[in-house]
MITOR-523707 format. One line per 8 residues: number of its first residue (from 1); their letters; for each residue x, y, z of C-alpha. Coordinates in steps of 0.001 Angstrom, whole numbers, m for minus. Example, Ala and Ser with C-alpha at 12.3 -4.5 7.8 and 13.67 -1.06 7.14 Angstrom:
2
1 = AS = 12300 m4500 7800 | 13670 m1060 7140 $
END
This chain:
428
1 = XXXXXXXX = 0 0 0 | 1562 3186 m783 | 1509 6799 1192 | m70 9942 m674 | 1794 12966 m584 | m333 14614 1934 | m114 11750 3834 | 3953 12270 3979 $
9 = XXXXXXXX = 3132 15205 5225 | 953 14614 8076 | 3869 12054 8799 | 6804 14863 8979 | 4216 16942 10900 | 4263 14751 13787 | 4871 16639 16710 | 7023 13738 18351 $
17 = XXXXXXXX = 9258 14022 14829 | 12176 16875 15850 | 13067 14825 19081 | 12715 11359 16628 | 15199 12958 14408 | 17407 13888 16961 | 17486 10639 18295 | 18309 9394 14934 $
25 = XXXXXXXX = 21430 11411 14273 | 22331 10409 17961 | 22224 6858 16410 | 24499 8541 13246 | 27038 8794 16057 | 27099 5504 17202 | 27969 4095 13754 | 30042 6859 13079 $
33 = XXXXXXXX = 32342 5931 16024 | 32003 2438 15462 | 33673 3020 12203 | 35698 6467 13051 | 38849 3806 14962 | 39903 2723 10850 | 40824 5864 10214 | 42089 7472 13473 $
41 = XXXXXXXX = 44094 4924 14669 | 46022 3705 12093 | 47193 7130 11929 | 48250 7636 15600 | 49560 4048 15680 | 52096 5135 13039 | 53032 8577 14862 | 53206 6766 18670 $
49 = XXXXXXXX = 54642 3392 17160 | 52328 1217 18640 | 52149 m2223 17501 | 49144 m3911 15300 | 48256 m5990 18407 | 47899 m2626 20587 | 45975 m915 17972 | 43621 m3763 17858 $
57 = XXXXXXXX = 42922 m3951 21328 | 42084 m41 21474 | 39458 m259 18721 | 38239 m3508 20491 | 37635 m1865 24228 | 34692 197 22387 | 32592 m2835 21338 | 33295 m4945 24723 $
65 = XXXXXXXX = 31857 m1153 26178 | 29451 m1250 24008 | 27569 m4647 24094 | 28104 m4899 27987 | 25669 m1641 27873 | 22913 m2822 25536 | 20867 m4529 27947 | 21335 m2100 30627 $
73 = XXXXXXXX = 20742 1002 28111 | 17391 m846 27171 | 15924 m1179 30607 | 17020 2618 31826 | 15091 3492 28149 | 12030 1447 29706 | 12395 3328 33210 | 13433 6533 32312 $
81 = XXXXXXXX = 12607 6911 28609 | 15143 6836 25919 | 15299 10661 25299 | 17247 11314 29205 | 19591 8249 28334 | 20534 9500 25279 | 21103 13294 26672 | 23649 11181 29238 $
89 = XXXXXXXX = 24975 9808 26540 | 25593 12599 24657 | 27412 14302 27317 | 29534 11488 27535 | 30502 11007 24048 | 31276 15078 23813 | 33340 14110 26601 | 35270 11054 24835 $
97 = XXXXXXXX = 35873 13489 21941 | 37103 16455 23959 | 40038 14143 25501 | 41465 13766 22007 | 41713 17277 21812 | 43777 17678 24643 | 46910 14465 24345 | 47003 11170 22079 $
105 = XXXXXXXX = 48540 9028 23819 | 48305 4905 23641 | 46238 5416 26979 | 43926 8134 26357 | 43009 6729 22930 | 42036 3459 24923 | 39935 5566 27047 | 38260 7201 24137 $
113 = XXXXXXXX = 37016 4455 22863 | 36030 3168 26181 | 33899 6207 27071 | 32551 6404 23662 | 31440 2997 23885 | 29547 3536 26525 | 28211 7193 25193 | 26902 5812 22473 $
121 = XXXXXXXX = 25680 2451 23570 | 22470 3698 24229 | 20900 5265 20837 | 20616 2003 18996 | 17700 1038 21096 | 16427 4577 22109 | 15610 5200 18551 | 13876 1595 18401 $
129 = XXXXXXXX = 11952 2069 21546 | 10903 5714 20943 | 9472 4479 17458 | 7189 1754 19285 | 5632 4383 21292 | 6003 7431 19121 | 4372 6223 15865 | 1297 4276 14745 $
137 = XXXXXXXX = 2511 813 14168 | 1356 724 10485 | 3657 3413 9800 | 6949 1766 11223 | 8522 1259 7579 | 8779 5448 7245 | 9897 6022 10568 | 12491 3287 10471 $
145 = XXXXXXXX = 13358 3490 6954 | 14208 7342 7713 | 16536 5831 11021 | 18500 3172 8877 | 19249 5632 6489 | 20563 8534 8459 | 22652 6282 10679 | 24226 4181 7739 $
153 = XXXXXXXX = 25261 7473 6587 | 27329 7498 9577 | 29098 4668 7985 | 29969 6301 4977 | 30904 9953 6839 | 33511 7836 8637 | 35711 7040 6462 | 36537 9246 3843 $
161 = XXXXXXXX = 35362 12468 4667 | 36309 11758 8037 | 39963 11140 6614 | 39368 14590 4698 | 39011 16437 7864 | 41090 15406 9621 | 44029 16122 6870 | 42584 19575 6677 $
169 = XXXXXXXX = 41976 20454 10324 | 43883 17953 11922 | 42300 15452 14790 | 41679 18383 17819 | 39996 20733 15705 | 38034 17774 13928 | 36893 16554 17373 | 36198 19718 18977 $
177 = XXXXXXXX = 33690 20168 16240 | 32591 16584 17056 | 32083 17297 21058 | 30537 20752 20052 | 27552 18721 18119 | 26991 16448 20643 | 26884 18725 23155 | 24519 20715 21372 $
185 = XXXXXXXX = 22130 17990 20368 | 22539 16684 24425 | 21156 20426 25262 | 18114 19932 22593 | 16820 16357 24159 | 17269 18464 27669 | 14940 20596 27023 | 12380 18856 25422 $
193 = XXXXXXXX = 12835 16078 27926 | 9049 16743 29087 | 7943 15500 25261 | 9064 12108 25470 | 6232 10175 24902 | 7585 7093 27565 | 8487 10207 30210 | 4946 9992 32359 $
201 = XXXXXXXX = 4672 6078 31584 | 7971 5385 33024 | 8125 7579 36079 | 5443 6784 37592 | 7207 3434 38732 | 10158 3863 41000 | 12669 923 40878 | 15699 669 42741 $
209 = XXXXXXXX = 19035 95 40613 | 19341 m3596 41969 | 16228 m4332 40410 | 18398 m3555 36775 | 19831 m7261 37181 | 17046 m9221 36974 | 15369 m6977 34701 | 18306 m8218 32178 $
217 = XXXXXXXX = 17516 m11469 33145 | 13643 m11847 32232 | 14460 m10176 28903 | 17401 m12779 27871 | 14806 m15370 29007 | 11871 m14028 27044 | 14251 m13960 23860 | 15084 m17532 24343 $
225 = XXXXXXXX = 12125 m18921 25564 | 9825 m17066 23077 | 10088 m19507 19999 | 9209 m16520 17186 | 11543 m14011 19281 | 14450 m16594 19135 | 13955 m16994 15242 | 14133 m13646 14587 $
233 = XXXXXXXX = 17029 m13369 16994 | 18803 m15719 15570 | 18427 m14045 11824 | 19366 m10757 13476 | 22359 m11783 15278 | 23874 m13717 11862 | 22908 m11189 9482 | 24430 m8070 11584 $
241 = XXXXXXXX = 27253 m10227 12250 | 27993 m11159 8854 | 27662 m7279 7023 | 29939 m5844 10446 | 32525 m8686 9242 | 32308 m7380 6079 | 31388 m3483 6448 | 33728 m2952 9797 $
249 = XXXXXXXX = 36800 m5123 8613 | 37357 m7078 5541 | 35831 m5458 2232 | 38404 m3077 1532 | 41120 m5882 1652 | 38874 m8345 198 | 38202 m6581 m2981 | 41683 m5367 m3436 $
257 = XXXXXXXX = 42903 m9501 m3368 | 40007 m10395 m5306 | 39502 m7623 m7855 | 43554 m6911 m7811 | 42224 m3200 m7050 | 44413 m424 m6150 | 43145 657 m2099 | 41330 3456 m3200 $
265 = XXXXXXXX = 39169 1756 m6082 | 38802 m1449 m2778 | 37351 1337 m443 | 34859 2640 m3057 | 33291 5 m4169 | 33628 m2071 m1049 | 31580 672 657 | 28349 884 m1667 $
273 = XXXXXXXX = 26757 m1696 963 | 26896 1191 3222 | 25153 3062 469 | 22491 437 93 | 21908 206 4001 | 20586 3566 3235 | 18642 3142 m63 | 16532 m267 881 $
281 = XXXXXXXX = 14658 1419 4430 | 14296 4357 2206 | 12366 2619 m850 | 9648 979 1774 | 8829 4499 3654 | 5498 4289 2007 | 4957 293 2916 | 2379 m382 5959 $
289 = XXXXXXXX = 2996 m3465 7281 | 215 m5319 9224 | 1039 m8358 11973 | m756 m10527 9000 | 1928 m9840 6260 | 5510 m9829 8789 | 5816 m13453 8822 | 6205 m13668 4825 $
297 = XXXXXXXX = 8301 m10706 4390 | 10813 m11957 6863 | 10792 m15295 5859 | 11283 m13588 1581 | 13648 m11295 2826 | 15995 m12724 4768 | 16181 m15822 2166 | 17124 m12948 m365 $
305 = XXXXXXXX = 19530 m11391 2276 | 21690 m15353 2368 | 21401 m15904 m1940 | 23080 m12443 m2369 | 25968 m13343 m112 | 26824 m16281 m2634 | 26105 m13969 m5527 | 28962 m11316 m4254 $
313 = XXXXXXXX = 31459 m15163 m3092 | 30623 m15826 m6906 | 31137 m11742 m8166 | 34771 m12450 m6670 | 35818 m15582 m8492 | 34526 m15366 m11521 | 36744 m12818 m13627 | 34425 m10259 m13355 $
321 = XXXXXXXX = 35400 m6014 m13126 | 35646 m4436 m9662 | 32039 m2294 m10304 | 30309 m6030 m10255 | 31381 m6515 m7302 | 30240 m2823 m6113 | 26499 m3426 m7866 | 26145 m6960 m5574 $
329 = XXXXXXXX = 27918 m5033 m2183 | 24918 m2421 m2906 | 22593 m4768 m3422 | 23380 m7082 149 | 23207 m3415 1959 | 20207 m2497 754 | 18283 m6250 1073 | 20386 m6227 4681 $
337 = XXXXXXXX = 18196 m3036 5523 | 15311 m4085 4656 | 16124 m7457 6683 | 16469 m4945 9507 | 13133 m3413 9281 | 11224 m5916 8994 | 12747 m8034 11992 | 12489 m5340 13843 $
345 = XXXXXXXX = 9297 m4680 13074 | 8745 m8078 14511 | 10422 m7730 17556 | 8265 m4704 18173 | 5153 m5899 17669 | 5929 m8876 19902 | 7594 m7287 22843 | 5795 m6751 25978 $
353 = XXXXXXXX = 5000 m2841 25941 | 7055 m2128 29415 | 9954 m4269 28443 | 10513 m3368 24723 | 13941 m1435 25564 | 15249 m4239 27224 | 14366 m6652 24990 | 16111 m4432 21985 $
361 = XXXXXXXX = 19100 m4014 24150 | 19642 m7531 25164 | 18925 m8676 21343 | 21780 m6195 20121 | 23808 m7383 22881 | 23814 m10772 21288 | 23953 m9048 17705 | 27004 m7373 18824 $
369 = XXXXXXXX = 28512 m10190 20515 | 28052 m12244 17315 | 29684 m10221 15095 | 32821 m10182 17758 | 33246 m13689 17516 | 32549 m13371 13206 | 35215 m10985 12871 | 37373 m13478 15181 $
377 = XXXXXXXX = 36547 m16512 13534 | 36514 m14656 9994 | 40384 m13707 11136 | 41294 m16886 12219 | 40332 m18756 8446 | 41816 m15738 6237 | 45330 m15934 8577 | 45702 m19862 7060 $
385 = XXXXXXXX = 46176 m18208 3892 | 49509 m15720 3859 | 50127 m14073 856 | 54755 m12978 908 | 54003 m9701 2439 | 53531 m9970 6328 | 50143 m8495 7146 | 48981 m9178 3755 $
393 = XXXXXXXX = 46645 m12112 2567 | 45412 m14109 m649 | 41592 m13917 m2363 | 41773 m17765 m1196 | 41360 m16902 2070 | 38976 m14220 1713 | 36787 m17018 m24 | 37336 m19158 2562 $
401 = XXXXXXXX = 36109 m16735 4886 | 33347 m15611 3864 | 32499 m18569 2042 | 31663 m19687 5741 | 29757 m16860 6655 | 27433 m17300 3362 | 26591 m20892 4678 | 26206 m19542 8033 $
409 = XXXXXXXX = 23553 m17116 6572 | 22209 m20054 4473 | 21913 m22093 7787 | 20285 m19380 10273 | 17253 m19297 8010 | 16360 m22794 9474 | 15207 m20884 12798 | 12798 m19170 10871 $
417 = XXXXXXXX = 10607 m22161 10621 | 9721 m21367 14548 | 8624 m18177 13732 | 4701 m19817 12674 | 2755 m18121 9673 | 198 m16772 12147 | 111 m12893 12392 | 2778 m11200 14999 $
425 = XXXX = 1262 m10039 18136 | 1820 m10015 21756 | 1130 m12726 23763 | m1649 m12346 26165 $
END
């Protein structure tokens, strides 16, 4: 069913929209950072001399920060609704950026990415959890559509016009400019604190921090114990952890074994699947999804989102230019969005209404977790095949790699078949 144009504009009218699309460019942030480490620390690693292992570690302390906080982020979001987590976010994330401006050392870029792992940890599910109680349910495609794209953007900012700024204002100006925005956008959500449509809900309870604990607890359970919650878990937690392996570490080098591409034609065409993370939400803004149709569109989807992993394995190996392998990469990002909206969707629809934050933050915990042990596992196959350059390594072993992760894909749609064909709903 499509949306008339008056209809789009009822829908930007909103009243809860300016703190929605605040909250979205607070999630712009946390991919942003996620990302930001490939370009800044290479860089300072060279200057400071610190080794490959040390660099890895510091870019690693922000997602250990950052998936210990998901659940935890999701049940403050249910007590004290997502827009006064995210202002204490913000603060802290201004903060993580205005330490770079001061010294750059091995220890206070570990503690950047620290603190910005935890600034940042909660906007993923704010922006989820705001949505379910923002927004008509029928209209979760715009809203989310709009959210996927502005934060994959963050993806795309990261890198090279990230590397662009900081070669013409160096890294303290760059991040001054960085705490500034945050900052400002913490001061926005401050004020308009009193709009959050979960404020009155979630205040009217008072629960002692102790009670955070088993809070956690009851929401890992209901993921695991709810059979159509632990299929689309299960789908989530692959799929995210397959594009991050991809997206967050291997592409560039990938394409530049496989394509024999020169690192600047790699980084271009690797990243179009950041460019379709942002197209697919986009071109179902104007779909309105109904508990009757989720089932199928998951089920299409996400079977779509495994065959075009094996189309890029085959883009790779079979003699074909560079810009093939670009089309497929945009193609995967854009069916991966889409994946993400509609499993979302799902989640939303079947979470119970006071427990939806912690539900989202435990299921990204895993999500993020998964993709930890990808990019580990994904490491571990691709160092069995050493090209003569130390540090270097052969298209072999990137298909190897990733030919695992495609079958992994292939195999997580088996979960689906718990998910029923009956319409998604909350249990009574």
């Amino acid at each position: 069913m499509s949306t008339s144009r008056s209809t789009y504009r009822s829908l930007f009218a909103d009243p809860s929209f300016p703190l929605f699309i605040i909250l979205t460019a607070s999630f712009f942030l946390t991919v942003f950072f996620r990302i930001s480490a490939s370009v800044i620390l290479p860089l300072e690693g060279e200057r400071l001399g610190m080794s490959a292992s040390l660099v890895g570690f510091i870019s690693s302390v922000h997602f250990y920060a950052y998936a210990l906080m998901q659940p935890v982020s999701g049940i403050l979001h249910d007590r004290y609704g997502p827009v006064r987590v995210v202002t204490c976010g913000l603060l802290l994330t201004a903060a993580s950026c205005l330490l770079l401006t001061i010294v750059r050392t091995p220890f206070t870029l570990g503690v950047w990415r620290l603190v910005s792992g935890f600034g940042v940890s909660p906007m993923y599910s704010a922006t989820l959890v705001f949505l379910a109680f923002a927004f008509p349910a029928e209209r979760y495609c715009f809203y989310a559509g709009i959210n996927f794209a502005v934060s994959s953007l963050g993806a795309i900012v990261s890198v090279a016009p990230l590397g662009f700024a900081l070669d013409t204002f160096g890294i303290p100006s760059t991040f001054a400019i960085l705490a500034g925005t945050s900052f400002l956008m913490a001061v926005f959500l401050a004020r308009r604190a009193k709009s959050d449509p979960m404020r009155k809900a979630a205040g009217d309870e008072k629960k002692t921090i102790s009670s955070i604990l088993p809070g956690i607890g009851r929401a890992v359970l209901f993921i695991f114990r709810n059979r159509r919650v632990r299929s689309l878990m299960i789908v989530w937690a692959v799929s995210s952890a397959s594009l991050l392996s991809f997206q967050g570490l291997w592409g560039v080098s990938w394409f530049a074994a496989a394509f024999n591409a020169s690192p600047a034609s790699a980084r271009f065409w690797s990243s179009l699947i950041s460019a379709g993370m942002m197209v697919g939400p986009l071109m179902i803004g104007g779909v309105v999804l109904s508990p009757e149709k989720l089932p199928l569109l998951v089920r299409r989807v996400s079977s779509v989102n495994a065959l075009v992993w094996f189309l890029l394995l085959g883009t790779t190996v079979s003699g074909l230019p560079i810009w093939s392998g670009g089309a497929v990469a945009l193609l995967l990002g854009a069916i991966t969005g889409l994946r993400g909206v509609f499993a979302l969707a799902g989640v939303t629809a079947l979470a119970p209404v006071g427990e939806k934050g912690v539900v989202f933050g435990a299921m990204n915990m895993i999500a993020v977790l998964s993709a930890i042990v990808f990019q580990w596992g994904t490491g571990i196959v691709i160092n069995r095949f050493p090209a003569g350059q130390p540090g270097v390594y052969t298209a072999e072993g990137y298909f190897a790699a990733f030919l695992l992760v495609s079958c992994a894909m292939a195999a997580s749609l088996l979960a689906l078949r718990s998910l029923g064909k009956e319409p998604l709903r909350q249990e009574e």
